[in-house]
TORTORKE-687515 format. One line per field, with one value per residue (C-alpha): residue number from 1; x, y, z. Coordinates in nm, 3 decimals, always signed. Layout:
// TORTORKE-687515
pos [NUM	...] $
east [X	...] $
north [Y	...] $
up [Z	...] $
END
This chain:
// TORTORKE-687515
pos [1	2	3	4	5	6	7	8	9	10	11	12	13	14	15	16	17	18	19	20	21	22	23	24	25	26	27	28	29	30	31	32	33	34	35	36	37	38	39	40	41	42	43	44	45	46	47	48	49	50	51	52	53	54	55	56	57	58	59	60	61	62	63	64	65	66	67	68	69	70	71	72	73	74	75	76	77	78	79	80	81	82	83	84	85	86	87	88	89	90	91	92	93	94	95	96	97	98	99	100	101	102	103	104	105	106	107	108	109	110	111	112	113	114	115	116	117	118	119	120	121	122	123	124	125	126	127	128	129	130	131	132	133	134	135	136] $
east [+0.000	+0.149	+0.082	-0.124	+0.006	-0.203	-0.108	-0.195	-0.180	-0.051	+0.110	+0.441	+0.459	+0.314	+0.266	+0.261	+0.212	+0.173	+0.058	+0.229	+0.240	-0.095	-0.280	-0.341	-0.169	-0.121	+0.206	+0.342	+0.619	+0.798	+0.641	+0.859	+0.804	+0.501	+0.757	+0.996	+0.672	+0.635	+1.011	+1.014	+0.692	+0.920	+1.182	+0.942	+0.745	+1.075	+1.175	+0.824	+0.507	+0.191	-0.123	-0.379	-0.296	-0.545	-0.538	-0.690	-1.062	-1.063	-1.425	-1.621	-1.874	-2.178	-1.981	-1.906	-1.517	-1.301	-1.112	-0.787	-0.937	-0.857	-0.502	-0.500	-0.679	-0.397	-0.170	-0.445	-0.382	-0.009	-0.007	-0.193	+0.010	+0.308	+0.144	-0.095	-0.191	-0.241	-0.582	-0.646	-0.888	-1.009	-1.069	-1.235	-0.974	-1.194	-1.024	-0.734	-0.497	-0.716	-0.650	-0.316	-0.204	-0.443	-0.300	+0.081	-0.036	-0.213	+0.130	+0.292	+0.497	+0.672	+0.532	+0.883	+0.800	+0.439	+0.533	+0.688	+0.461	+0.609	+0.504	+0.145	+0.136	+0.249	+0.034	-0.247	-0.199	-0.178	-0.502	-0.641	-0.525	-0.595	-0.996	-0.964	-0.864	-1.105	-1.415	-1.266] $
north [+0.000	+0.332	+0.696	+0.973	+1.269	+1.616	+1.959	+2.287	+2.450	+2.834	+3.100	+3.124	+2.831	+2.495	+2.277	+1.894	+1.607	+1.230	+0.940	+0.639	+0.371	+0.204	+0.510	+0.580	+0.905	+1.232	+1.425	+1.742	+1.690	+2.002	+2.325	+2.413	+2.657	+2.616	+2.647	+2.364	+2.131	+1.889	+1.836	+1.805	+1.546	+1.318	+1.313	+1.210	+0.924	+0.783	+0.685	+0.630	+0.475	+0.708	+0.561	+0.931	+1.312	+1.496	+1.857	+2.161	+2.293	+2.620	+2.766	+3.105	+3.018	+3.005	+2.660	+2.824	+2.773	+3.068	+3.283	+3.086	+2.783	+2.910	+2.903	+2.483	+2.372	+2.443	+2.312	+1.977	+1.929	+1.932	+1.673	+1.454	+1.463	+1.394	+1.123	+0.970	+0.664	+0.862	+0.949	+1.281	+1.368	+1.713	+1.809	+2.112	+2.355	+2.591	+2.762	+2.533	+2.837	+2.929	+2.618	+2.565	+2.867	+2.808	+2.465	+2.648	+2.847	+2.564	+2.345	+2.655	+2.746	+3.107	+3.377	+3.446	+3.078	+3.136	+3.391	+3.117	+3.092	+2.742	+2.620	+2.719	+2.573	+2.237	+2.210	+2.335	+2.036	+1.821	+1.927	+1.865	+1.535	+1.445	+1.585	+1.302	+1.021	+1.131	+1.161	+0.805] $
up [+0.000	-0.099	+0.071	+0.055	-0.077	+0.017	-0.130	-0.008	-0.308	-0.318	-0.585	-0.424	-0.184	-0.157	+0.182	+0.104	+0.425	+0.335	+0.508	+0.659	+0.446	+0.619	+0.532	+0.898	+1.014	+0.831	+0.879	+0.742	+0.489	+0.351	+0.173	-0.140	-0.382	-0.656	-0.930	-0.813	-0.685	-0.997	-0.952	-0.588	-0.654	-0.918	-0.692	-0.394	-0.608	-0.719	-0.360	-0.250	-0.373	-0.356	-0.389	-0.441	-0.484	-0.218	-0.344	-0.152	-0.249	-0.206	-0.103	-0.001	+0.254	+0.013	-0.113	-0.448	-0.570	-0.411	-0.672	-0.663	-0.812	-1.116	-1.037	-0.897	-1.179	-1.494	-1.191	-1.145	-1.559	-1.512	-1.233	-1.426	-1.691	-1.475	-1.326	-1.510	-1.288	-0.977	-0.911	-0.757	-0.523	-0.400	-0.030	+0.142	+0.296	+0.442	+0.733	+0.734	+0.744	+1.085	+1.220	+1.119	+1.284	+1.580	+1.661	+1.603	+1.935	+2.099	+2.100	+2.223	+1.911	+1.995	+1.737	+1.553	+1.444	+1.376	+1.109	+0.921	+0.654	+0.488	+0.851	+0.823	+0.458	+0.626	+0.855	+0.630	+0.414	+0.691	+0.766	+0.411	+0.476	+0.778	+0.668	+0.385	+0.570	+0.826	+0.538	+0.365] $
END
């Protein structure tokens, strides 16, 4: 069984977390820049087996796609193309940046590292993911 591989999708950065191998716990794994992720995700699927892409859905509260939708899906088209036999899913990522940086103060991160951004993107996806396994 391979992993889950969640993306928080963003202009300049993107946060990615994966499963274990069982499918069973979500982690944060790195946030890299949008322009380097396709490379970043070769290098990752050549040294480990990924079974689904979860990417962020964006949405306003009225459920209707948020403006930066448009941006993910020409990304969605070239992660297909890159990999072909991975299915992609989409999850809701309503407040995940909220959370993300609520849950930064609830483990009691100081706020010089709560201003990391590439931090909140982690944990962002992590959430994404961890909302999958939780819906699957």
């Amino acid at each position: 069984m391979g992993r889950i591989l969640a993306l928080d999708f963003g202009i300049k950065r993107t946060g990615i977390a994966v499963t274990d191998p069982l499918q069973i716990i979500a982690s944060g794994l790195d946030t890299v820049e949008t322009k380097q992720l396709l490379t970043y995700l070769k290098d990752y699927i050549s040294k480990e087996e990924v079974d689904i892409f979860v990417v962020g859905l964006p949405k306003q509260m009225n459920n209707q796609p948020s403006e930066s939708e448009h941006l993910i899906q020409p990304f969605i088209k070239k992660l297909k193309n890159a990999f072909p036999n991975i299915p992609i899913e989409r999850e809701d990522e309503r407040f995940t940046s909220k959370l993300a940086f609520q849950s930064m103060i609830d483990s009691g991160m100081k706020k010089k590292q709560r201003q990391n951004k590439a931090t909140i993107d982690k944990i962002s996806a992590t959430l994404i993911l961890q909302s999958f396994l939780n819906r699957k």
